[in-house]
C-alpha positions in Angstrom: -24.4 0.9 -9.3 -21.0 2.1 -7.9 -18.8 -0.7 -8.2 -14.8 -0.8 -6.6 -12.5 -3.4 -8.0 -10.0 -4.4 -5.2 -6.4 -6.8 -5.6 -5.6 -5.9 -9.2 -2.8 -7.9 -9.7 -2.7 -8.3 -13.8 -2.9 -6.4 -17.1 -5.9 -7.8 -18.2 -8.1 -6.4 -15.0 -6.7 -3.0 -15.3 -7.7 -3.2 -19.4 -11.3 -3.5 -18.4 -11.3 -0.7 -15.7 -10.3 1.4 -17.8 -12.9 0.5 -21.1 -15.4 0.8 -18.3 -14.4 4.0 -17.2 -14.0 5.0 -20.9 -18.0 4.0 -21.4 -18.6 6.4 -18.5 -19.4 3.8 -15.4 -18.8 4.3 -12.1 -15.9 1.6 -11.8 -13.3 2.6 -9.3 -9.9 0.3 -9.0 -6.9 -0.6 -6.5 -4.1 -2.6 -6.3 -0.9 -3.2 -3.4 2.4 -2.8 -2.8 3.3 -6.1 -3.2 1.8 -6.9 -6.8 3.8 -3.5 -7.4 6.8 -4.1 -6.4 7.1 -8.4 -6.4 6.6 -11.1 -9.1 5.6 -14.5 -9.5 9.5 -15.4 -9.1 9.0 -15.1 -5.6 7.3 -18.7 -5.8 10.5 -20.3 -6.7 12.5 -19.5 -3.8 13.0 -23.2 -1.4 10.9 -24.2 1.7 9.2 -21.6 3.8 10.6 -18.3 2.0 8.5 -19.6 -1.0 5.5 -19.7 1.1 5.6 -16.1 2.4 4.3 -13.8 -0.2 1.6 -16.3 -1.3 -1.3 -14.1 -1.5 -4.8 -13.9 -3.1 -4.7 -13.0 -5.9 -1.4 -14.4 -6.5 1.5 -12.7 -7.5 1.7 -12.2 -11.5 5.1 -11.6 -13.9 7.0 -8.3 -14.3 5.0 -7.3 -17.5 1.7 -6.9 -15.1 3.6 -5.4 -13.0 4.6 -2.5 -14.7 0.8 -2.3 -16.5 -0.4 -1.9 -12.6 2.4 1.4 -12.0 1.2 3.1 -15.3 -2.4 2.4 -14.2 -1.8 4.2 -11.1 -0.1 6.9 -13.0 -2.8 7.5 -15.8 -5.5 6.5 -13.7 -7.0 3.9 -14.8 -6.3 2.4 -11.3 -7.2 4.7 -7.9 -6.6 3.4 -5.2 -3.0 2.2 -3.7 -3.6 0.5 -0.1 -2.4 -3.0 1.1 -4.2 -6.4 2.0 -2.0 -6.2 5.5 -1.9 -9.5 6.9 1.0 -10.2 9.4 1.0 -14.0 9.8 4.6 -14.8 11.2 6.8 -17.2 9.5 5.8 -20.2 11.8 2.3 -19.6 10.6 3.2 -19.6 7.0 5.2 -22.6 7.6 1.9 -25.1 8.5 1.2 -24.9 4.6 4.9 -26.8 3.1 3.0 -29.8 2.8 -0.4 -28.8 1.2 -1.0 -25.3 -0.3 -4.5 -25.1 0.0 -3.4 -24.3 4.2 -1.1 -21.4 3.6 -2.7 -18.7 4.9 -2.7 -15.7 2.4 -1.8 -12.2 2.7 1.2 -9.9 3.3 2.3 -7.3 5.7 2.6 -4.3 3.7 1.1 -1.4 6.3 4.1 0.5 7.3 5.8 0.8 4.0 3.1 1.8 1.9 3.5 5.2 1.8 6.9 5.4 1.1 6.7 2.1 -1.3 4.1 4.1 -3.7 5.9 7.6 -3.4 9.0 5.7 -4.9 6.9 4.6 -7.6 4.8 7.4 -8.8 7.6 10.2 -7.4 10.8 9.2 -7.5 13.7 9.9 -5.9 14.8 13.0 -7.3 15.2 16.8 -5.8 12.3 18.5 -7.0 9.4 16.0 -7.4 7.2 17.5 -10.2 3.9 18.7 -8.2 2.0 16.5 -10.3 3.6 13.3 -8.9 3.2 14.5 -5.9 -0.5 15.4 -6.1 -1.3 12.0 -7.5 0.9 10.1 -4.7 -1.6 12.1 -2.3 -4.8 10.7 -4.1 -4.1 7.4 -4.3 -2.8 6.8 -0.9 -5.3 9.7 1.3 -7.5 11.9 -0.8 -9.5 9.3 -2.9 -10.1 6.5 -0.5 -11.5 9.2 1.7 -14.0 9.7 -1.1 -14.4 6.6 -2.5 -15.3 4.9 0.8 -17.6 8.3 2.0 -15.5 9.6 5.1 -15.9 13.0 4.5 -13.7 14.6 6.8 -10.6 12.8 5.8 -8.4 12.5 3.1 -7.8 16.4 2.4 -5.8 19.3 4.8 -8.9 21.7 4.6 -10.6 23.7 7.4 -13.4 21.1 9.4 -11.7 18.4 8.1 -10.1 16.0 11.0 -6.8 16.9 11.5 -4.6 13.4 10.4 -1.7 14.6 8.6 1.5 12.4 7.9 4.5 14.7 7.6 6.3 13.0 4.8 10.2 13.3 4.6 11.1 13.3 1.0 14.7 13.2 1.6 15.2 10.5 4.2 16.5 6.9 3.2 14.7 4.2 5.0 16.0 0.4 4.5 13.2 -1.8 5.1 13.7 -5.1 7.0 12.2 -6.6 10.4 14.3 -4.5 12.6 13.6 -1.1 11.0 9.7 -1.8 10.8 7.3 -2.1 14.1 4.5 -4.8 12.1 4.5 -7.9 14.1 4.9 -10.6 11.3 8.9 -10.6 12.2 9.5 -10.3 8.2 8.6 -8.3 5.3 8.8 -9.1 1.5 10.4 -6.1 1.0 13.6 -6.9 3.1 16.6 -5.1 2.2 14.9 -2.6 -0.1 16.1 1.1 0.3 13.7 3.8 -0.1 14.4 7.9 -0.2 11.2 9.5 1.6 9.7 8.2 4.9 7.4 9.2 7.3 8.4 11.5 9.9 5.5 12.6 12.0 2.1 11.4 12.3 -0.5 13.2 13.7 -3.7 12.4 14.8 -7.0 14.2 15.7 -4.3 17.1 16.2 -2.2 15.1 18.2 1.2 14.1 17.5 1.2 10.3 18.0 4.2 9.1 16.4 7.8 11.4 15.1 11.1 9.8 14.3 9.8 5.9 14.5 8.8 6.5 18.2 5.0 5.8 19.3 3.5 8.7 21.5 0.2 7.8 21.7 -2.1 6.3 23.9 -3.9 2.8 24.2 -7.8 3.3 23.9 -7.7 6.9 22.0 -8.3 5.1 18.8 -12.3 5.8 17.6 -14.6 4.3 15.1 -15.4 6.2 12.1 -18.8 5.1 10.0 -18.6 5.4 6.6 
C-alpha cells in the first residue's frame, strides 16, 4: 500500500525513506520551508518570539537540517510544501504560560517557491537545468502526481493552464509588509531571496503580476483528487 510520509523534520526519518525506497516500496516523503531553513535555536529567543515557530513536529538542529536539503536534492525526500498556518502573534501569545496551548504551525505559503528555489537552485546566472527541473518537481510536478490530479503539475497540452512565471533574477526581502499572509509576521523576516514570482495565472487567467491581486472572489473551484 502507497504510503506518503509528511513533516520530515530529522535525519533519522529521511534515513528510513530512503532504505524503503531502496527495498523498492512505494514510500513517498516531504518536508517545509521552515524545518529547511530554521533550527531548534529559534526556541531560545524570550517571551512571545519564542512561541512563534513552535510547530509539530518541532523544529530540529542544523545537522537535520542540512540532511533534509540533500534529501530533496537526491531524492530521497519529494515533496517541498508547507504546513501554512497563519495564527497572529496575539494568538501565539495565549500559550506563554503553558505550552501544551500554543497553537502549532507556521505561515510559510507565499515564500515557498522562492524559499526552495534558493535551496536547490541558487542564486547564480545560469541555473544548471537540472536544479531547475528538480525545483519544478518538488514544488508542482510531483504533488500533482502523488496526490492523483492529473491535469496539474506539468505545462502540457489538456493540462489546466496554472503556470507561475518565476523571476529568477528579482530580489525579494521577506517580512510582513512585503508578504499579503494574514498572520502579520513571518519566521523568515528579513531574509533576502534572488527569484520571486512574477505572474500567476490561473485556468488561463492572469490573477496576480507584480504583487497585485487581479482576480475575482468566487472563481476559485474544487478539484477531487
Amino acid at each position: 500500500m502507497p504510503v506518503h510520509i509528511f513533516h520530515v523534520s530529522c535525519a533519522a526519518t529521511v534515513e528510513r525513506i530512503a532504505a524503503a525506497k531502496a527495498r523498492g516500496l512505494p514510500v513517498t516523503g516531504e518536508t517545509c520551508p521552515q524545518y529547511l531553513y530554521l533550527t531548534d535555536e529559534v526556541y531560545d529567543r524570550a517571551g512571545v518570539a519564542g512561541a512563534l515557530p513552535v510547530c509539530s513536529p518541532p523544529l530540529r538542529p542544523a545537522a537535520d537540517r542540512e540532511a533534509l536539503w540533500a534529501a530533496l536534492k537526491s531524492g530521497a525526500l519529494d515533496v517541498a510544501t508547507t504546513d501554512h498556518c497563519p495564527f497572529t502573534v496575539d494568538e501565539k501569545a495565549t500559550g506563554l504560560h503553558d505550552y501544551s496551548q500554543i497553537p502549532g504551525g507556521i505561515p510559510s505559503i507565499e515564500s515557498r517557491l522562492a524559499l526552495v528555489y534558493a535551496g536547490l537552485v541558487g542564486a547564480v546566472e545560469t541555473p544548471s537545468p537540472a536544479a531547475l527541473r528538480r525545483w519544478v518537481d518538488v514544488c508542482a510536478t510531483t504533488p500533482a502526481r502523488v496526490f492523483g490530479f492529473s491535469r496539474k503539475g506539468r505545462l502540457l497540452p489538456g493540462f489546466d493552464a496554472d503556470v507561475v512565471v518565476f523571476d529568477p533574477r528579482a530580489e525579494f526581502t521577506i517580512s510582513p509588509a512585503t508578504l499579503h499572509e494574514t498572520a502579520g509576521w513571518t519566521p523568515y523576516d528579513g531574509l533576502t531571496v534572488r527569484g520571486w514570482p512574477s505572474v500567476t495565472i490561473s485556468r488561463g487567467k492572469v490573477i496576480v503580476q507584480n504583487g497585485e491581486w487581479h482576480g475575482e472572489q468566487g472563481r476559485g473551484r474544487f478539484v477531487a483528487r
